[in-house]
C-alpha positions in Angstrom: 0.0 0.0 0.0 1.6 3.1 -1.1 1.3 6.0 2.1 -0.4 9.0 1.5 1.0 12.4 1.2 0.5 13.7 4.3 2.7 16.0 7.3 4.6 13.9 9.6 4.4 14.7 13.8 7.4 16.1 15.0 9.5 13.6 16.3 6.5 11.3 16.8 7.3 7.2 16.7 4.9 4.9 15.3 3.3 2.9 18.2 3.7 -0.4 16.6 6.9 -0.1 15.5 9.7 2.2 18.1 12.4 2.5 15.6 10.0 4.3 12.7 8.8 7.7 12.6 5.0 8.2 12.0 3.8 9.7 9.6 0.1 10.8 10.8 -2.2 9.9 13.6 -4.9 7.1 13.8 -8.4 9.3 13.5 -10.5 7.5 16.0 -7.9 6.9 18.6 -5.2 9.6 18.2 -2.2 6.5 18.0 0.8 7.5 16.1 0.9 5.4 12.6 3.9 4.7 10.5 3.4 3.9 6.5 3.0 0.1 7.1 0.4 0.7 9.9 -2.0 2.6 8.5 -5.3 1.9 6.4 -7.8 4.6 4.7 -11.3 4.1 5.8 -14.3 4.3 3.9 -15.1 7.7 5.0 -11.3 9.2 3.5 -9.7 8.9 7.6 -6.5 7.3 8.4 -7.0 5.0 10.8 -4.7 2.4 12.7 -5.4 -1.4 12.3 -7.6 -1.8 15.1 -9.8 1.3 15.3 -9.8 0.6 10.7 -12.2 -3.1 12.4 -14.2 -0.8 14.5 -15.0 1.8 12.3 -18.7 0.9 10.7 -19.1 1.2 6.5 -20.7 4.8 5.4 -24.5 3.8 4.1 -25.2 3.6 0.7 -26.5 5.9 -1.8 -29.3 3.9 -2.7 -30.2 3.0 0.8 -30.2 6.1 1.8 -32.6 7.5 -1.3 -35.1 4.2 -0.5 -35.1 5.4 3.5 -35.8 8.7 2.2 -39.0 7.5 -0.5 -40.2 5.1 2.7 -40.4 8.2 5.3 -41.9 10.6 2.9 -44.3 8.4 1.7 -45.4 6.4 4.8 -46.1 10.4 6.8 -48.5 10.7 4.0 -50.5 7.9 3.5 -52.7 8.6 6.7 -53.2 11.6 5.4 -54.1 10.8 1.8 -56.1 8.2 2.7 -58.2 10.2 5.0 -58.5 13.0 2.2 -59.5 9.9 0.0 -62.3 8.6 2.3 -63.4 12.2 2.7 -64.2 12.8 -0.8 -66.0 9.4 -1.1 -68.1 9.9 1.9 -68.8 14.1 0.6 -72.7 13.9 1.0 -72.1 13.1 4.8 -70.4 15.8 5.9 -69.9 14.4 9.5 -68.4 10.6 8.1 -66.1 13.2 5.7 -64.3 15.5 9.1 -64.4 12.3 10.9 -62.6 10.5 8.1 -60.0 13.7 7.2 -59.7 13.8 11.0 -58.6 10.4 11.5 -56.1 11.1 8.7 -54.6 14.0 10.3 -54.2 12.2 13.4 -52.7 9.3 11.9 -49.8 11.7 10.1 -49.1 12.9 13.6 -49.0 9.5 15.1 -46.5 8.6 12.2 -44.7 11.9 12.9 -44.7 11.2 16.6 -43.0 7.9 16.2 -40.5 9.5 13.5 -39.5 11.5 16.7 -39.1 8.9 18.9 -36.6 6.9 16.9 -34.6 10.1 16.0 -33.7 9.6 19.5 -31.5 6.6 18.1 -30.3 8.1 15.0 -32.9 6.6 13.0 -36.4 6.9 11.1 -38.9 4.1 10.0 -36.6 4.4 6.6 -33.0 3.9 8.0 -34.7 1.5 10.2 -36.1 -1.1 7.6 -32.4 -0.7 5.8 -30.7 -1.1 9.0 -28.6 2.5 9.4 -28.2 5.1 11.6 -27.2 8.7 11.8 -24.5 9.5 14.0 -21.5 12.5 14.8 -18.9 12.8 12.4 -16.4 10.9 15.0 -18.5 8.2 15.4 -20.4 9.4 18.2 -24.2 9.0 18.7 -25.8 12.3 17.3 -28.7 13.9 19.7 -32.4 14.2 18.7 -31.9 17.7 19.3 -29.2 17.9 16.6 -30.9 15.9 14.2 -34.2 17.4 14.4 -33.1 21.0 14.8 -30.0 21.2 12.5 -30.5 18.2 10.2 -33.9 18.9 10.0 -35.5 21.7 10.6 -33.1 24.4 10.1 -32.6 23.0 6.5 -36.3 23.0 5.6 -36.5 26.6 6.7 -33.8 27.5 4.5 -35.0 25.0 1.9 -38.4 27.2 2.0 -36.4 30.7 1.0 -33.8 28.9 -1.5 -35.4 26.7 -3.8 -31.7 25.9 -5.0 -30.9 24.7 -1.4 -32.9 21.2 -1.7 -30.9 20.4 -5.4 -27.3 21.1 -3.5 -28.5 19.2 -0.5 -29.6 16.1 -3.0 -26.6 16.5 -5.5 -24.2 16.6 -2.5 -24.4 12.6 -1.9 -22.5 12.4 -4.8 -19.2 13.5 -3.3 -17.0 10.7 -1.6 -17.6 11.2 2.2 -21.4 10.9 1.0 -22.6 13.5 3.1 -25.3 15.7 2.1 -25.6 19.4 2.7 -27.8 19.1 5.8 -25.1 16.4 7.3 -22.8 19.0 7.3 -25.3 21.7 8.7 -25.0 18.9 11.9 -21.8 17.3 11.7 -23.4 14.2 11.0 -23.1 11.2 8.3 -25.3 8.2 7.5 -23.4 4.7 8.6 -24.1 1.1 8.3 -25.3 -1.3 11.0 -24.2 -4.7 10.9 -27.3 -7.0 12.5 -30.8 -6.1 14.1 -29.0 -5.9 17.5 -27.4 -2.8 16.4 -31.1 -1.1 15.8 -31.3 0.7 19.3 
């Protein structure tokens, strides 16, 4: 593997191996890695050997656009369908509010529970395709953070830039896969490896 271009620590060793100077330092754990002890993750880091088995996959694109389709069109459906119903049942105009009523409610059930797994790093999307959301270093991201900066605070500006949402979508393009909003909240979209992973 040939070693990266990178600036070498003053006078730091390489943990592994006491006789050779490193070259950089391992981004997860701060160890000092020489040019045979390094590997590039899949998210562009250097990381040493060990933290390189810890460190989960980045998502996939397509994953990520299914989890998208599955939350956008799973918050409408109680709505739609209650809309639906409504229109059919028109000449009873207490069965149609009771039936666009139920649909609204539904929406904010499916909201409500969109909350609640944000509290993992998830939706009922990256759910089903078994990711999660968290800090750029790995760390779990807050609902707080991915409500409020992933989410809210880029549909606001999404609502006074129409060019916003297009840079936002065109940005999971670019290697780290993170889109515009991810790095509004310092957040990327990783991989889990079984169902005991799903919080």
């Amino acid at each position: 593997m040939e070693a990266p271009v990178t600036s070498s620590p003053l006078g730091a060793i390489c943990a592994r191996h006491p006789t050779v100077s490193a070259f950089a330092t391992c981004t997860r754990c701060g160890t000092y890695i020489c040019t045979d002890c390094y590997t590039l993750g899949g998210d562009g880091n250097y990381y040493c050997f060990e933290c390189d088995e810890r460190v989960p996959d980045l998502a996939e694109r397509g994953d990520r656009f299914i989890a998208n389709l599955v939350d956008n069109f799973i918050l409408m459906i109680p709505m739609f369908g209650g809309l639906l119903l409504g229109a059919i049942l028109s000449r009873n105009t207490a069965l149609a509010a009771i039936s666009m009523l139920l649909g609204t409610f539904g929406t904010l059930a499916v909201a409500g529970y969109q909350i609640y797994l944000a509290q993992y790093g998830q939706s009922i999307g990256k759910r089903m395709r078994h990711m999660r959301v968290v800090r750029t270093d790995g760390s779990p991201a807050s609902m707080a953070r991915i409500l409020l900066l992933r989410n809210l605070v880029p549909a606001i500006i999404g609502s006074f830039c129409g060019f916003f949402g297009l840079i936002d979508a065109l940005m999971i393009f670019g290697e780290e896969r993170r889109c515009l909003h991810d790095l509004l909240a310092d957040t990327k979209v990783i991989k889990l490896n079984s169902d005991t992973d799903l919080g």
